[in-house]
Phi, psi and omega in degrees: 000125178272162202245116187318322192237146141202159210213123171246145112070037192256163188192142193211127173245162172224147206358289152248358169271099136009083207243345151236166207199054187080037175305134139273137189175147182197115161257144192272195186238137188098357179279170180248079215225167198252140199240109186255170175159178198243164169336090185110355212298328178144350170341287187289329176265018157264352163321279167309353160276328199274322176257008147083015190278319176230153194243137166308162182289335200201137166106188190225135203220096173246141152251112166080052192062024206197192169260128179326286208311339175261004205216022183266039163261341204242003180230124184268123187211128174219089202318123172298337175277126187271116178211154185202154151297091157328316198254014175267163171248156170000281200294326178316283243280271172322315154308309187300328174282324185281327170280355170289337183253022106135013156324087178310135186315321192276350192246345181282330185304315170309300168309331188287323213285321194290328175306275201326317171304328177291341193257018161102021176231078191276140137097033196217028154320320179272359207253144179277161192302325171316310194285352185263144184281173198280313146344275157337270207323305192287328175294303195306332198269293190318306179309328213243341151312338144287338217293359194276325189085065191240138179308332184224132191208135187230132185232096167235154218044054167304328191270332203296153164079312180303133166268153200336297192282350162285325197287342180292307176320311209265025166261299174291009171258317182272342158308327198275314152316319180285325148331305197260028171100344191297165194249142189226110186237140205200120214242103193224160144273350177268068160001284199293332123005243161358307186272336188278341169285289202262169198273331179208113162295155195215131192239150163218142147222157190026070157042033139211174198250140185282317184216131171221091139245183166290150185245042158275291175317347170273334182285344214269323175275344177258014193303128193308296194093037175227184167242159177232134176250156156216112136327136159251003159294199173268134203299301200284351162253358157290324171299307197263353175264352149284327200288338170233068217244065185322137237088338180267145186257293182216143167274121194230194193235129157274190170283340157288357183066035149268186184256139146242150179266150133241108182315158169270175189290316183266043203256148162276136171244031191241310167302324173324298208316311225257303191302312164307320192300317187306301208293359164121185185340167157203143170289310145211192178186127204195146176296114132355145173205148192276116160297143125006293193262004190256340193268335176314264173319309187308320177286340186261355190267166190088338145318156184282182183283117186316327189298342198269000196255171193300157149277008169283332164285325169316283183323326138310077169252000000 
C-alpha cells in the first residue's frame, strides 16, 4: 500500500522549545488513523508541517506524493482554531470555500444542500454563521472542510466541544468517508473516540513518537493477561476458589462490579477459562482487552506533569 503522509527524521523548534523531535511517521492511503498524544505533545504543529502552514527546521515531509501546498485541492483540513465568516450564511460562506478548492458552481448548491442534510442542519443556508450555536458552527467548519470531496482529510480535535449526540453524527461521517477510501488522520483527546474508529494509531508525547502501529497489534502488545468475570451465585466462595486455580496471580473488584482475573505471565488463559467455568456458574467470562486509555498511561507515565512544561509548548496542544 503506498503512503498518503510520510515524515522522516522532521523536527521543529520554537525558540528553546523542542516542540517535534526526529519525527518519523507514514500513514497509508486509505487508513483511518488516530494521531494521540498529551497536552503540548507536538500534534498540532505537526499537523501545520503536514499542511505546509508552517515548514519544518530539519527532515523531509511528502503529502500525496508531494508538498501539501500544491496539493490542498486534494486535502480537506479541519483546524483546531474554530473560525467561520459570521456575517456570512450557510450556503454563501460554503460556496464560497467550495469554489476556492476548484468545486464546479453548478453541482455545489445540491451538494451544499444534501450535506447540510447529512450533518443535521436542512434548511440553514440562509441562516447567518453567527446565529448557529458553537455545535452548528463547528459541523459547517467539517462541511466546508469535505465540501470539495478531497482525497485526504486531516481533522484536528474534531470532537472537542461536541455533546454526545453531534459527536455520535460526526463519528459516523467520517466512518462513512473513510468507507468510501478516503485516508483520514485526526488529532483527538477522546480515547474511546479513537478506539471505536480508526484502523491504526500514532501516539507522541513532547514532540516524539512513542507508539505507531494497528490497532489490533497495539491490543495484542498491551495484552492485560486478565479475565473479566461476573459469577452468577454467591460471589465470594467462587472468588476464593479461582484464586487457587494455577495460573491466577490475583482476583480483584472492577468498576462494574465484576471479577478480573489477572493471570501469571506463563499462564494459558483459555485453560484459566475452562478451570473458572468447573468452579460454578457464570454469567459470564470473557479475555480482557487493553483500552486506549489504559496503553495511553502507561506509555506516558513517568513523564514530568504537563502542568511543569514550557508554555510554549501548552500551547501546542
Amino acid at each position: 500500500m503506498n503512503d498518503c503522509i510520510e515524515l522522516e527524521s522532521v523536527g521543529k523548534r520554537f525558540g528553546r522549545t523542542q516542540a517535534v523531535e526526529d519525527l518519523s511517521l507514514r500513514i497509508p492511503m486509505g487508513s483511518l488513523c488516530g494521531f494521540l498524544g498529551p497536552n503540548g505533545a507536538g500534534k498540532s504543529t505537526t499537523i501545520r508541517m503536514i499542511m505546509s502552514i508552517i515548514r519544518p527546521d530539519q527532515g523531509r515531509l511528502t503529502v500525496l506524493g508531494g508538498d501539501a501546498i500544491n496539493r490542498k485541492d486534494r486535502i480537506g483540513y479541519l483546524p483546531e482554531e474554530r473560525g467561520l465568516y459570521r456575517r456570512m450564511r450557510v450556503g454563501e460562506y460554503l460556496g464560497y470555500i467550495g469554489r476556492l478548492k476548484g468545486v464546479d458552481s453548478r453541482t455545489l448548491r445540491p451538494r451544499i444542500s444534501e450535506w447540510l442534510e447529512r450533518i443535521d442542519l436542512p434548511g440553514s443556508e440562509r441562516s447567518r454563521c453567527e446565529e448557529l450555536s458553537k455545535g452548528m458552527q463547528q459541523k459547517v467548519q467539517f462541511l466546508a472542510a469535505i465540501i470539495h470531496d478531497p482525497e485526504l482529510i486531516i481533522l484536528d480535535e474534531p470532537f472537542s466541544g461536541l455533546d454526545p449526540v453531534n459527536a455520535q453524527l460526526l463519528n459516523e461521517l467520517i466512518s462513512e468517508l473513510h468507507a468510501e477510501g478516503r485516508t483520514i488522520l485526526f488529532s483527538t483527546h477522546v480515547l474511546h473516540q479513537a478506539e471505536r474508529m480508526c484502523d491504526r494509531i500514532v501516539l507522541i508525547d513532547r514532540g516524539t513518537k512513542v507508539l505507531d502501529d494497528g490497532l489490533e497489534e497495539i491490543r495484542r502488545r498491551f495484552d492485560p493477561r486478565t479475565l473479566t468475570a461476573e459469577p452468577a451465585g454467591d460471589r465470594e466462595p467462587w472468588r476464593r476458589s479461582v484464586t487457587g486455580i494455577p495460573g491466577v496471580a490475583v482476583v480483584t473488584d472492577d468498576d462494574e462490579g465484576r471479577l478480573r482475573i489477572r493471570l501469571e505471565d506463563r499462564a494459558d488463559p483459555d485453560e484459566v477459562m475452562s478451570a473458572c467455568l468447573a468452579m460454578g456458574p457464570v454469567r459470564m467470562i470473557e479475555r480482557s482487552r487493553t483500552s486506549l486509555d489504559e496503553v495511553f498511561v502507561s506509555l506516558v507515565a513517568g513523564r514530568d506533569d504537563v502542568a511543569d512544561r514550557p508554555e510554549e509548548v501548552l500551547a501546542d496542544a
